[in-house]
C-alpha positions, 0 to 999 in steps of 0.5 A: 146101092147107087140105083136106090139113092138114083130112085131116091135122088130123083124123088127128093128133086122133084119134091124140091122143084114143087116146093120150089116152084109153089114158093116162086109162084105165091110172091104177092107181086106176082098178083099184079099180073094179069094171067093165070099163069102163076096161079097154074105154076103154084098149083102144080108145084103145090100138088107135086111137092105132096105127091113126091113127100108122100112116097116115104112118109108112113101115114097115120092111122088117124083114128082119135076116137070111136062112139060107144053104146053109151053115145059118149066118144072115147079116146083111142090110142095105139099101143104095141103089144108085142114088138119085133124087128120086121113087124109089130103086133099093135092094139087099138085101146079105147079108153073108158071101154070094157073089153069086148066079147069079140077079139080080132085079129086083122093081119095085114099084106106086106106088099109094098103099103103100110098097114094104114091101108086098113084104116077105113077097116079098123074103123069100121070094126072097132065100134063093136070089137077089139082090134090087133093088127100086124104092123110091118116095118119098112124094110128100109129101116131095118138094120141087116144086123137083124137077119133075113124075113121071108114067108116061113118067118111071115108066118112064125110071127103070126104064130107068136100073135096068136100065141099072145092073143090066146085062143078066143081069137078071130082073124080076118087075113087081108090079101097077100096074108091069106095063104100065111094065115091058113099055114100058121093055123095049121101049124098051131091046130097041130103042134099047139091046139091051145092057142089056134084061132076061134075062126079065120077069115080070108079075104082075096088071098092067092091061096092057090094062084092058079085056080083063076089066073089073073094078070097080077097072079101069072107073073110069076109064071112069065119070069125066071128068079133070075129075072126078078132077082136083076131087075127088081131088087137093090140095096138100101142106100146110104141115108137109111138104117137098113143101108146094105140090106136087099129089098124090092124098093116101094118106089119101084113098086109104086112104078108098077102100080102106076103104070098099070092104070097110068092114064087115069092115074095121069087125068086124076092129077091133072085134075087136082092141078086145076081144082087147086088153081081154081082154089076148089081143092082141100086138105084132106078132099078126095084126091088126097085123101086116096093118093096120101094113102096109095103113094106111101109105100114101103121096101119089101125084104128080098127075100120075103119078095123072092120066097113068096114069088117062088113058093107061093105063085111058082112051086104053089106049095100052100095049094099043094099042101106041101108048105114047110115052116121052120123044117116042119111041114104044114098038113092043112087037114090038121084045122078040124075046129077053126071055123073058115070063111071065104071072102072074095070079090066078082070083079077081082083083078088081083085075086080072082074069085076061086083063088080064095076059095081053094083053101077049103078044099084043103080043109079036109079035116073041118066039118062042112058046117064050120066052112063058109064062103061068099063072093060079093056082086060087083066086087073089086079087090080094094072094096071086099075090105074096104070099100062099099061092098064091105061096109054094107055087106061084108062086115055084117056077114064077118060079124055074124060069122064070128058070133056064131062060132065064138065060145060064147053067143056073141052080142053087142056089149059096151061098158063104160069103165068108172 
């Protein structure tokens, strides 16, 4: 508890010294000086004071209206359909909008970002489908009270959405997910048919780690749990609900993701110092717009952290059609109607091409025509559901796939509700 109020102390003084040093620097006497000394020192603490704000503040979804077929906009709210201690389900509701034929899950990473990080995906599928996403709370603010989250339970909760979305459902797991989504599939086709999935959609997921090691995946390979166990989790401290509780801290996490790419994550600050000195920088520029995203981040559960790290990089247990949920264990050769794709991206550093594409090799129950893949050229991690490649070639292609497995011929439809 006293590393984690340490991590904490130290961001809340930085913070305070770039507000401190924006205010000192902005008296208007300061403007009889001839030196733009003054003008440097704001801008610093201008941009330091929002980088370290950031890093425990949960971003909008900032989504207020979407363009209907009608060309009329309509109001958007997000609304919890189902609520639980670790992670909501929540929908995008369009006011004055008949329901749509198309039905989407987007089931989001728990690792160290909040969900917001599929806002420019939410975006861009909601013009044309109703959308869910699986909102995960910080760990941080989850009393210890309200128990322990690892992946079984991960994947219990998906069950539970799906069960409340009903079967003409599509999903579409993001990353870290992917592997979860496949289990809680499976476990539905066999237990509870009823309430499976129309079709699946997975997207750069580790569903088998060792298909096409990357830096990212064979982590879990170099450390021992012990390790992980010393140097990566603490307890919540004092100034939070979760106070006690173990987690891998989103601060640390965020050490790691900026160590990584430290040089151009240095030059793109510096940078936004000089262009905010110079009075060429706003509110929402680019620089902002990125970093007001990637700096919040929140506190994974240990044991989600420690049982993912285990059982889905180390022992490999989905590859291996071996995983057991709630003493039960999943047989992927259970899905023999859940039409499966598989995205994933060429130039992917965390989950390289064919780590995705494993989970169809364990589908040994589905007919050939109901599995799909596609590798995107060019591809990076963040643009196969975000980025370029996804809203000029991806979406498209998910889209499609969706309407051709549907329960119906699926078409545009946009009705405005008198």
């Amino acid at each position: 508890m006293a590393t984690y109020d340490l991590y904490d102390s130290i961001r809340n003084t930085n913070q305070w010294m770039g507000a401190t040093a924006l205010a000192m620097a902005s008296y208007p006497i300061t403007g009889l000086v001839p030196n733009p000394i003054f003008q440097m020192v704001a801008a610093w603490g201008e941009v330091t004071e929002r980088t370290f704000a950031r890093m425990i503040a949960k971003p909008d979804w900032n989504i207020s209206t979407v363009v209907g077929e009608d060309g009329r906009d309509h109001v958007v709210s997000v609304d919890v359909d189902v609520a639980r201690p670790f992670g909501d389900l929540i929908r995008f509701n369009v006011a004055g909008r008949a329901d749509l034929p198309r039905r989407v899950l987007l089931v989001a990473p728990m690792s160290g970002h909040y969900a917001t990080l599929l806002r420019s995906t939410v975006a861009s599928l909601l013009p044309e489908a109703d959308i869910w996403v699986t909102d995960w709370h910080n760990a941080r603010d989850i009393p210890v009270s309200e128990g322990k989250f690892d992946i079984e339970d991960y994947t219990l909760y998906l069950m539970e959405f799906l069960r409340h979305l009903g079967p003409d459902t599509h999903v579409i797991a993001v990353c870290q997910p992917a592997p979860l989504a496949l289990a809680a599939t499976a476990y539905l086709a066999e237990l509870e048919p009823d309430a499976q999935p129309r079709t699946l959609t997975l997207i750069g997921g580790p569903i088998d780690p060792d298909a096409a090691p990357t830096d990212v995946t064979d982590f879990g390979r170099r450390v021992t749990m012990g390790q992980l166990e010393h140097l990566a989790l603490q307890r919540v401290g004092f100034k939070y609900p979760g106070a006690g509780r173990m987690v891998y801290p989103g601060l640390a996490q965020l050490s790691s993701f900026m160590s990584m790419n430290a040089e151009r994550h240095g030059k793109a600050f510096s940078d936004q110092i000089l262009r905010v000195a110079k009075g060429e920088a706003a509110e929402h520029d680019k620089h902002n717009k990125f970093y007001d995203e990637y700096l919040a981040v929140m506190d994974m559960p240990a044991e989600f952290y420690l049982s993912t790290v285990e059982r889905i990089f180390k022992e490999r247990e989905i590859a291996r059609n071996a995983f057991i949920v709630d003493g039960h264990q999943v047989d992927m050769s259970k899905i023999t109607s859940v039409a499966v794709k598989i995205v994933e991206g060429e130039k992917d550093d965390i989950s390289a091409p064919g780590q995705c594409l494993a989970a169809l090799d364990l589908l040994t129950g589905l007919p050939d025509n109901k599995k799909a893949s596609h590798v995107e050229p060019g591809a990076g991690h963040y643009g196969i559901f975000a980025g370029k490649s996804w809203r000029n070639n991806i979406r498209p292609l998910v889209l499609d796939f969706i309407d051709q497995n549907g329960a119906t011929p699926r078409k545009r439809r946009l009705k405005a509700v008198k």
